[in-house]
LUMKE-115424 format. One record per residue: residue number from 1; chain; residue in one letter; y, z, x of N, C-alpha, C in turn. Coordinates in Angstrom, 2 decimals, m for minus. Example, Ala and Ser with C-alpha at 12.3 -4.5 7.8 and 13.67 -1.06 7.14 Angstrom:
% LUMKE-115424
PT;1;A;A;m5.69;7.80;13.19;m4.50;7.80;12.30;m3.30;7.80;13.20
PT;2;A;S;m2.25;7.08;12.85;m1.06;7.14;13.67;0.03;7.87;12.90
//
This chain:
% LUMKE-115424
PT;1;A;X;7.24;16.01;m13.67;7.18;15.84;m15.10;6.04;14.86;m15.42
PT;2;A;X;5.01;15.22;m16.10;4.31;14.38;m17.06;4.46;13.78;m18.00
PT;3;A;X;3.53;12.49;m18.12;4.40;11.75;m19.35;4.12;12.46;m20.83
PT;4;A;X;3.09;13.22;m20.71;3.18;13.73;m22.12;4.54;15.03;m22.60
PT;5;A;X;5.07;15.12;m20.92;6.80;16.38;m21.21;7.77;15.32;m22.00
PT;6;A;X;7.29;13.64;m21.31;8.42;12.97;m21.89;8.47;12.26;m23.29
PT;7;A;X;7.31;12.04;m23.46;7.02;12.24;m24.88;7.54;13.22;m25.83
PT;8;A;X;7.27;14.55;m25.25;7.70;15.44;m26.16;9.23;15.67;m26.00
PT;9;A;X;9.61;15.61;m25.14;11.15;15.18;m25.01;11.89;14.46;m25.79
PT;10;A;X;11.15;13.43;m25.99;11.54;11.86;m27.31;11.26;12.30;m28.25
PT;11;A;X;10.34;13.21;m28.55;10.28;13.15;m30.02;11.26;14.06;m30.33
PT;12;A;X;11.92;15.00;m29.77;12.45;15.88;m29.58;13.82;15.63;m29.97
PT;13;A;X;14.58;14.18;m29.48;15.74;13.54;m29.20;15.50;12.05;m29.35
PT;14;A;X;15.47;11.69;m30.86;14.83;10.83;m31.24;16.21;9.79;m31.28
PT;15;A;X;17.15;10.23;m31.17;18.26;9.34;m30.84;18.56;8.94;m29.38
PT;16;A;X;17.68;9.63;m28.71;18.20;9.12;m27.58;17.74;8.00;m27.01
PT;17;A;X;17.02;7.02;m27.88;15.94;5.67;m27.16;16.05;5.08;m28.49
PT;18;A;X;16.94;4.21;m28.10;16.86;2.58;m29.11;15.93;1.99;m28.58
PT;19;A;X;14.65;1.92;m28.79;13.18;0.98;m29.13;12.04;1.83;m29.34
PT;20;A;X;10.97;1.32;m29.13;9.55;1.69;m29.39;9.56;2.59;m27.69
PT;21;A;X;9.55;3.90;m28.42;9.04;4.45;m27.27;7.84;4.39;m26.42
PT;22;A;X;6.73;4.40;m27.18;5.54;4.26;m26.78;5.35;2.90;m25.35
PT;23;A;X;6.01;1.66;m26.53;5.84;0.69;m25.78;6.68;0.37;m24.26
PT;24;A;X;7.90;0.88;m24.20;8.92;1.16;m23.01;8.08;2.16;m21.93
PT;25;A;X;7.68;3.51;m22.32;6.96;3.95;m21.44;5.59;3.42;m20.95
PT;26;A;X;5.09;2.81;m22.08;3.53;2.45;m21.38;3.99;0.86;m20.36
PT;27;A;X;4.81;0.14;m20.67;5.31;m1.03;m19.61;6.04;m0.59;m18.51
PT;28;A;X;6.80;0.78;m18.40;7.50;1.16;m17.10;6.41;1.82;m16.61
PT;29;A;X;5.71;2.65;m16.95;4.80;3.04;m16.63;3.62;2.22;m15.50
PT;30;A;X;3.61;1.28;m16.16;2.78;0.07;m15.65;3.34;m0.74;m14.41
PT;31;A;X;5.11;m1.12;m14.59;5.39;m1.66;m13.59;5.53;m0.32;m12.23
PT;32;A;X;5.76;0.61;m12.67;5.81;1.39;m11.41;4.58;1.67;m10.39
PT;33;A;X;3.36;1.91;m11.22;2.25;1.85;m10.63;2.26;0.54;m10.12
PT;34;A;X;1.89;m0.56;m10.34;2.06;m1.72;m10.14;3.04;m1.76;m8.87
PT;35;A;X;4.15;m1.63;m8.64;5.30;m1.65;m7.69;5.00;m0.76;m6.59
PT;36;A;X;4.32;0.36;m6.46;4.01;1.80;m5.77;2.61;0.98;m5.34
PT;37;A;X;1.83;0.40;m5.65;0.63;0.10;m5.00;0.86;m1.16;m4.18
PT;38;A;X;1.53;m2.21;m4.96;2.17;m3.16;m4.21;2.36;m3.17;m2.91
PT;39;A;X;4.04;m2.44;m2.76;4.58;m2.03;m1.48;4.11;m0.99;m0.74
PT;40;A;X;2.83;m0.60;m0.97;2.10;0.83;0.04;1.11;m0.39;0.59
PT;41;A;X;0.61;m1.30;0.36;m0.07;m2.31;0.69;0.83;m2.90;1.55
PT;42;A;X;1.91;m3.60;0.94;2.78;m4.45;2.24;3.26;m3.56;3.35
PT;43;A;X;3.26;m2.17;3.12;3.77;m1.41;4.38;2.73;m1.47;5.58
PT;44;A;X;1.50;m1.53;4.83;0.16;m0.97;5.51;0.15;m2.58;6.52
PT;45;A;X;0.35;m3.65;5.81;0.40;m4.50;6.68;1.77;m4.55;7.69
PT;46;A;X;2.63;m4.45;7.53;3.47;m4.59;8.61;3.19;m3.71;9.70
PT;47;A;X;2.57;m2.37;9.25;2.35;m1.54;10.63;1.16;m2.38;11.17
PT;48;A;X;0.16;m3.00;10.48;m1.12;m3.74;11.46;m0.57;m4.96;12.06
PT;49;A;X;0.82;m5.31;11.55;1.62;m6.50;12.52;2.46;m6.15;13.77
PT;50;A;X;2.41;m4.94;13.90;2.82;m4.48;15.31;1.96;m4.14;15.90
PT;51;A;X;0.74;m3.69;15.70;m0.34;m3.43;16.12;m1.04;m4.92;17.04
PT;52;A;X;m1.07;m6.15;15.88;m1.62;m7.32;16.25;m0.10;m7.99;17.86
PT;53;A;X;0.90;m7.82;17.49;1.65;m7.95;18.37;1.71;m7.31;19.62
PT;54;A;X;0.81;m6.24;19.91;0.73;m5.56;21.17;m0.70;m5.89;21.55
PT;55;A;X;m1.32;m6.33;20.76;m2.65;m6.89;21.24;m2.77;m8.30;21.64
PT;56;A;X;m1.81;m9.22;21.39;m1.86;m10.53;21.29;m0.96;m10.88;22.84
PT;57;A;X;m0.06;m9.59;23.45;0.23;m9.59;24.87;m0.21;m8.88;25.74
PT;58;A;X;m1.59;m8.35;25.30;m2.06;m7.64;25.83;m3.31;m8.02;27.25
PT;59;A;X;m3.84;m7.79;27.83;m4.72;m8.39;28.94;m5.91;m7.03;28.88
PT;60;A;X;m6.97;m7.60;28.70;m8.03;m6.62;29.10;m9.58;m7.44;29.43
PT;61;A;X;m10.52;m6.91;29.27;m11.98;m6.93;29.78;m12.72;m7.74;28.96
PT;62;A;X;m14.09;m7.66;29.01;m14.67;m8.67;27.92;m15.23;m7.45;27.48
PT;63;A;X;m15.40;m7.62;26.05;m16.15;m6.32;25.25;m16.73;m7.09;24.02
PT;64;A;X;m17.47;m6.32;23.36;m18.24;m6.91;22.64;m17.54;m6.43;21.04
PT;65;A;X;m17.76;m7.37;20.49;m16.99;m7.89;18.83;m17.27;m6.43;18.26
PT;66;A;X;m18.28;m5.74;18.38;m18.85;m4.86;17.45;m18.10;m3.25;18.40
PT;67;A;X;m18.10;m3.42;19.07;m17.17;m2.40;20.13;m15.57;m2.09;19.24
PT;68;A;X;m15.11;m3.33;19.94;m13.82;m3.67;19.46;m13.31;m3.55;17.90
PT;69;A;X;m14.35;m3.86;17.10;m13.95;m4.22;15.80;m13.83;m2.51;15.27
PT;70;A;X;m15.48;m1.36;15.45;m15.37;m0.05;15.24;m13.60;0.19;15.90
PT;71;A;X;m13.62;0.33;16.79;m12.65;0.50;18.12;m11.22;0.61;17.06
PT;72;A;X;m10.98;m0.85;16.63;m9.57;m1.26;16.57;m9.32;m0.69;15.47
PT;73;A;X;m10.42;m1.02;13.93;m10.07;m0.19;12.67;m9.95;1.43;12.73
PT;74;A;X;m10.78;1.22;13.43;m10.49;2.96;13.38;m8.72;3.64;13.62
PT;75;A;X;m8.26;2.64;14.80;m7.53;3.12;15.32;m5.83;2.27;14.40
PT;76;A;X;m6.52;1.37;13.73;m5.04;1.02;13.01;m5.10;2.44;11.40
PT;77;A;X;m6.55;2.96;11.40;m7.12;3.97;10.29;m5.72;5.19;10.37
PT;78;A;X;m6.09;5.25;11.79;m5.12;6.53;12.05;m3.78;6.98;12.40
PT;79;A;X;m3.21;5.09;12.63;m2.04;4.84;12.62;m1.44;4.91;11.37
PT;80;A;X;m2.16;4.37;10.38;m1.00;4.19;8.84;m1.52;6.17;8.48
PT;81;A;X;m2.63;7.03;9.03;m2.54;8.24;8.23;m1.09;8.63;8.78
PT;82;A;X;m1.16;8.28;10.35;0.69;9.32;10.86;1.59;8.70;10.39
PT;83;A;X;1.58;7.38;10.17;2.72;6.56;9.18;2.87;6.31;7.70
PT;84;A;X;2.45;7.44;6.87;2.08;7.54;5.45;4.26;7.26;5.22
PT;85;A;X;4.39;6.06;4.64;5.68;6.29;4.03;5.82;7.00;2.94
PT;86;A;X;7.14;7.26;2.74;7.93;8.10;1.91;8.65;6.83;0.77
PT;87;A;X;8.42;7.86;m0.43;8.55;6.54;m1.57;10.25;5.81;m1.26
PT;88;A;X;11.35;6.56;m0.19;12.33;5.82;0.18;11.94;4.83;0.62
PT;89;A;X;11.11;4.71;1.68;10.83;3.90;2.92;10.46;2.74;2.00
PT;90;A;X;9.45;2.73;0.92;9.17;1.85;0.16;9.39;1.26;m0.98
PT;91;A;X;9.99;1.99;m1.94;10.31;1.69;m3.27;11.78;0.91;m2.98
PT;92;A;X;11.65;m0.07;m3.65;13.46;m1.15;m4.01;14.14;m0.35;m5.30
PT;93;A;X;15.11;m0.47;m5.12;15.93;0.07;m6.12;15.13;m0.22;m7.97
PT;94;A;X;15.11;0.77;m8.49;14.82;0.90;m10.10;15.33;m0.70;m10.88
PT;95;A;X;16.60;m1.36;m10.15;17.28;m2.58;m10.80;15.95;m3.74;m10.30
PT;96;A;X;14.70;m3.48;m9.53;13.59;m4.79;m9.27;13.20;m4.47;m10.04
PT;97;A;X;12.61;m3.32;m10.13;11.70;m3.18;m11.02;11.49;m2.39;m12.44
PT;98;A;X;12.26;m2.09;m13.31;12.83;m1.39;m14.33;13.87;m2.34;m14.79
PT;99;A;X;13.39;m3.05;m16.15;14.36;m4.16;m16.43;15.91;m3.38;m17.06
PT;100;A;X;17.15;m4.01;m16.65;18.66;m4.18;m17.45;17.57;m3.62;m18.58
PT;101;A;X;17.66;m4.00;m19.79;17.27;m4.31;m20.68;16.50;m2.70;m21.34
PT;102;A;X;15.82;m2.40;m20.85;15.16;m0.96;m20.88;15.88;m0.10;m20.82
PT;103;A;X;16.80;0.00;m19.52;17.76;1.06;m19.31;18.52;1.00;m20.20
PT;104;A;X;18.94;0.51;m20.81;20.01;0.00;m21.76;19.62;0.89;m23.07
PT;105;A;X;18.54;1.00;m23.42;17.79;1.44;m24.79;17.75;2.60;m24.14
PT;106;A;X;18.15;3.51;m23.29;18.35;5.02;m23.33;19.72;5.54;m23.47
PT;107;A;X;19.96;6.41;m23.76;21.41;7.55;m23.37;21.36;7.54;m22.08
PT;108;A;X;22.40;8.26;m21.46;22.26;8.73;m20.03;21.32;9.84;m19.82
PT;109;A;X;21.47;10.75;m20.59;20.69;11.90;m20.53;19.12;11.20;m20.23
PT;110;A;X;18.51;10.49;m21.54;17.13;10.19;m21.31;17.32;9.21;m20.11
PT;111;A;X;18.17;8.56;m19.57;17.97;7.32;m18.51;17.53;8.46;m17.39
PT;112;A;X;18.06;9.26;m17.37;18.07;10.30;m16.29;16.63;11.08;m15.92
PT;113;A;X;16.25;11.56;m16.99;14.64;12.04;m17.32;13.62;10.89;m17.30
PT;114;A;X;13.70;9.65;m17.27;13.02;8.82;m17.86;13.26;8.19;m16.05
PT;115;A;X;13.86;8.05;m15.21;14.18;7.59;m14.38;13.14;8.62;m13.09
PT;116;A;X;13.37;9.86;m13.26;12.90;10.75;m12.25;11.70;10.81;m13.05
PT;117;A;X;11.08;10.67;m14.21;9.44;10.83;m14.24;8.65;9.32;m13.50
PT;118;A;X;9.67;8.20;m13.56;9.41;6.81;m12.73;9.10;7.05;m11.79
PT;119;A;X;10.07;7.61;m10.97;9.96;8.35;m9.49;8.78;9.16;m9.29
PT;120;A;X;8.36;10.42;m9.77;7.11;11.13;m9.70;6.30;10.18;m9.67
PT;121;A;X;6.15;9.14;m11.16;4.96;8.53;m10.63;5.11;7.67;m9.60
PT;122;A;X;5.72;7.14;m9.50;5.79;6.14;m8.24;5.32;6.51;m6.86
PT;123;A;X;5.75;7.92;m7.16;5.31;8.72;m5.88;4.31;9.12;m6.05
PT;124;A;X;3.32;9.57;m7.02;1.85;9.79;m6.71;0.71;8.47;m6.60
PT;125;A;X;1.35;7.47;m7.21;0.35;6.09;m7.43;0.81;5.65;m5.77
PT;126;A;X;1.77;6.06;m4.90;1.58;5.61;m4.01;0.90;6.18;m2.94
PT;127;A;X;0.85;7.36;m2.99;0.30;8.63;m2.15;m1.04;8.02;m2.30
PT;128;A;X;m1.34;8.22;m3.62;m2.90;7.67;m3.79;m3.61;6.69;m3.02
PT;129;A;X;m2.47;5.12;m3.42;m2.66;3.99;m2.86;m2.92;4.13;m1.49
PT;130;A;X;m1.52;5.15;m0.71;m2.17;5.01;0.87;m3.15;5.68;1.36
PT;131;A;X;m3.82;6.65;0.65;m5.18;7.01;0.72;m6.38;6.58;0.82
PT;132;A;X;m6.19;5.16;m0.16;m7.12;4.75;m0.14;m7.43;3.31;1.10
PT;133;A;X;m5.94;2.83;0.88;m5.62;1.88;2.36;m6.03;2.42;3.53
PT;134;A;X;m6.23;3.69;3.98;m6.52;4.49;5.31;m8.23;4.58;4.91
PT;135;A;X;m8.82;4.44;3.96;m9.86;4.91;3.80;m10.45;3.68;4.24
PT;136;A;X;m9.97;2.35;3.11;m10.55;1.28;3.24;m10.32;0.54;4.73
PT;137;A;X;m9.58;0.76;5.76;m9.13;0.69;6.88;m10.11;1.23;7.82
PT;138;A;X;m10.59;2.48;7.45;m11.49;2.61;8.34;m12.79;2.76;8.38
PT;139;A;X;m13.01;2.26;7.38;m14.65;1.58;6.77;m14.82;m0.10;6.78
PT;140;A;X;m13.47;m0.22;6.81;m14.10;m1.84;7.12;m14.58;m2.44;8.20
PT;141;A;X;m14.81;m1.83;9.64;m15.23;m1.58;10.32;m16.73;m2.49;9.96
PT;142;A;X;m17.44;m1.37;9.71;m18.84;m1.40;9.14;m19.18;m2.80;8.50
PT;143;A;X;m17.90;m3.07;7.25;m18.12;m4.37;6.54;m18.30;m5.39;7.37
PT;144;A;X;m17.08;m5.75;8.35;m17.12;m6.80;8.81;m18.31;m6.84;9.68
PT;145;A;X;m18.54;m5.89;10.61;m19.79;m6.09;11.28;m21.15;m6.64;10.50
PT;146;A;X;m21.40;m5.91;9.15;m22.39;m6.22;8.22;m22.38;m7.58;8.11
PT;147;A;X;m21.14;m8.34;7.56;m21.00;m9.75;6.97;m21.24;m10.73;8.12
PT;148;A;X;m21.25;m10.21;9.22;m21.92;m11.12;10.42;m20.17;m11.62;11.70
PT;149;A;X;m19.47;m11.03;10.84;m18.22;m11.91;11.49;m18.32;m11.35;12.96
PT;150;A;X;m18.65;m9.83;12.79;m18.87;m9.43;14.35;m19.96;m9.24;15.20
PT;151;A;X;m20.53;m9.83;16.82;m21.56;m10.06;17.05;m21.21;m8.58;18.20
PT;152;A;X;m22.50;m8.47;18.56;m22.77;m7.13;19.85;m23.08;m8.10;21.25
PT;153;A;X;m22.28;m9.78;20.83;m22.57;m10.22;22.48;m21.26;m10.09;23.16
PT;154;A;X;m21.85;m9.63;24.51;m20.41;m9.32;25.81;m20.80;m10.01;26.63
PT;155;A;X;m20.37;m10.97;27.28;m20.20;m11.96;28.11;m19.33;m12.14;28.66
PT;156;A;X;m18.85;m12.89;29.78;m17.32;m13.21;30.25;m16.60;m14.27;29.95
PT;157;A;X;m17.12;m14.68;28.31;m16.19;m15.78;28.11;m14.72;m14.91;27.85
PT;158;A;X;m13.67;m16.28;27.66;m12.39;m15.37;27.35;m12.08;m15.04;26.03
PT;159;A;X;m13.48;m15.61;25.06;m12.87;m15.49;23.82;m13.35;m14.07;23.44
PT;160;A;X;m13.99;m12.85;24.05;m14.61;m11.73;23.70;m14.00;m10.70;24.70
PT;161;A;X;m12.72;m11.09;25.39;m11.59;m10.14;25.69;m11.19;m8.83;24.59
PT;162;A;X;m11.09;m7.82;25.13;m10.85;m6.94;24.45;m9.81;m7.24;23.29
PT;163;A;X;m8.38;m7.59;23.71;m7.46;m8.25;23.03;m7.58;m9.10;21.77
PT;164;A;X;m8.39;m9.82;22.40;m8.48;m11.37;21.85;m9.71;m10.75;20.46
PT;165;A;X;m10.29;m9.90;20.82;m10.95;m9.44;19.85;m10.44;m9.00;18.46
PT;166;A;X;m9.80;m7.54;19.63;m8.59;m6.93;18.89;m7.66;m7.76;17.46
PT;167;A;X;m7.09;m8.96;18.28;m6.29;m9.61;17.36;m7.23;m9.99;16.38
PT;168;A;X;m8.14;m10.88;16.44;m8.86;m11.26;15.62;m8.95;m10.09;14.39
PT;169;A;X;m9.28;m9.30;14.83;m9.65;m7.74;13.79;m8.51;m7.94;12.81
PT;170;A;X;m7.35;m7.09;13.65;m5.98;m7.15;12.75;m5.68;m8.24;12.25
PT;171;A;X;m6.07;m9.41;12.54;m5.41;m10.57;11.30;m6.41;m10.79;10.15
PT;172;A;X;m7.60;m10.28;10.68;m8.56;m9.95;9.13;m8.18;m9.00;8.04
PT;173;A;X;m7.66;m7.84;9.03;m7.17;m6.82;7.83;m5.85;m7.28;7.99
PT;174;A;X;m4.90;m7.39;7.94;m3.49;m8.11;7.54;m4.08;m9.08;6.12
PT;175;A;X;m4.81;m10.19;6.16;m5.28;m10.94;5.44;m5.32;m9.97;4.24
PT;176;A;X;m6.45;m8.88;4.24;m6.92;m8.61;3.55;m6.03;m7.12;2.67
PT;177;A;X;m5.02;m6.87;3.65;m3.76;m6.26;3.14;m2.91;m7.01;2.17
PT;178;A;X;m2.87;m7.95;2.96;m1.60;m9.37;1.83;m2.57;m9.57;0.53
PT;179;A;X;m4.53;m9.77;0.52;m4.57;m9.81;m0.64;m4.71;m8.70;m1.89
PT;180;A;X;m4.50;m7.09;m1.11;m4.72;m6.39;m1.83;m2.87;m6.37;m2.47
PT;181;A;X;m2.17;m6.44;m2.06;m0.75;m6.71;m2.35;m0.29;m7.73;m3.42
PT;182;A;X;m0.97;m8.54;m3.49;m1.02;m9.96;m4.43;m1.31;m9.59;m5.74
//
């Protein structure tokens, strides 16, 4: 359902919504997107926190920053595409985010219609969102190398261990997961 079905729905059943319609849909509207991009962000980081946790006991070779860094994004890229959640996996119950207060100003009937067009969107602003998290995941690659953080020297110190690299990577994008989440 589109919001312009539910529109025409309301105008349709003009008793069924004690307030400003306009204004109820354009603020649920808002928190759901808002909520759906949110938590597709915090998911994206918890899978790069198991990722950083198998790298951080991990033992390997010396490799070079710019190796590792292509290497690792790529490969957390293709972890969140096979781990795309399902708006269960992510969405909190309608009572976080859909105030008392709103629900209240419908019938059951419209709570009902007005509840599952939440849902649709919730579910496409998040589909979207993890689209673009997998995208930006595996282009940042490139960035960080650009911005200088990653060098092409391999040596046998221990700080240019494959691992030790590795981690480094994933707690940049974790970082930068938590601030797209914020």
């Amino acid at each position: 359902m589109e919001r312009i079905d539910l529109e025409n729905w309301i105008t349709h059943h003009p008793d069924s919504i004690r307030a400003n319609s306009k204004a109820l849909l354009d603020r649920c509207e808002k928190d759901a997107r808002e909520h759906a991009h949110q938590d597709a962000w915090i998911h994206a980081k918890e899978i790069a926190q198991k990722s950083l946790r198998r790298f951080e006991h991990g033992f390997g070779h010396p490799a070079s920053d710019t190796f590792v860094t292509r290497e690792v994004c790529h490969e957390i890229a293709r972890e969140l595409k096979r781990h795309e959640p399902t708006p269960d996996d992510l969405r909190r119950g309608h009572d976080e985010w859909v105030s008392r207060s709103l629900l209240d100003a419908l019938d059951s009937e419209a709570r009902k219609l007005f509840l599952d067009w939440l849902n649709e969107l919730a579910e496409k602003e998040e589909h979207s969102t993890w689209m673009e998290i997998v995208s930006f995941t595996n282009h940042r690659a490139r960035t960080l190398i650009r911005e200088g953080h990653m060098t092409d020297q391999c040596d046998w110190d221990l700080d240019h261990t494959y691992p030790i690299v590795a981690a480094r990577v994933v707690k940049m994008l974790i970082a930068e997961f938590e601030a797209h989440a914020a």
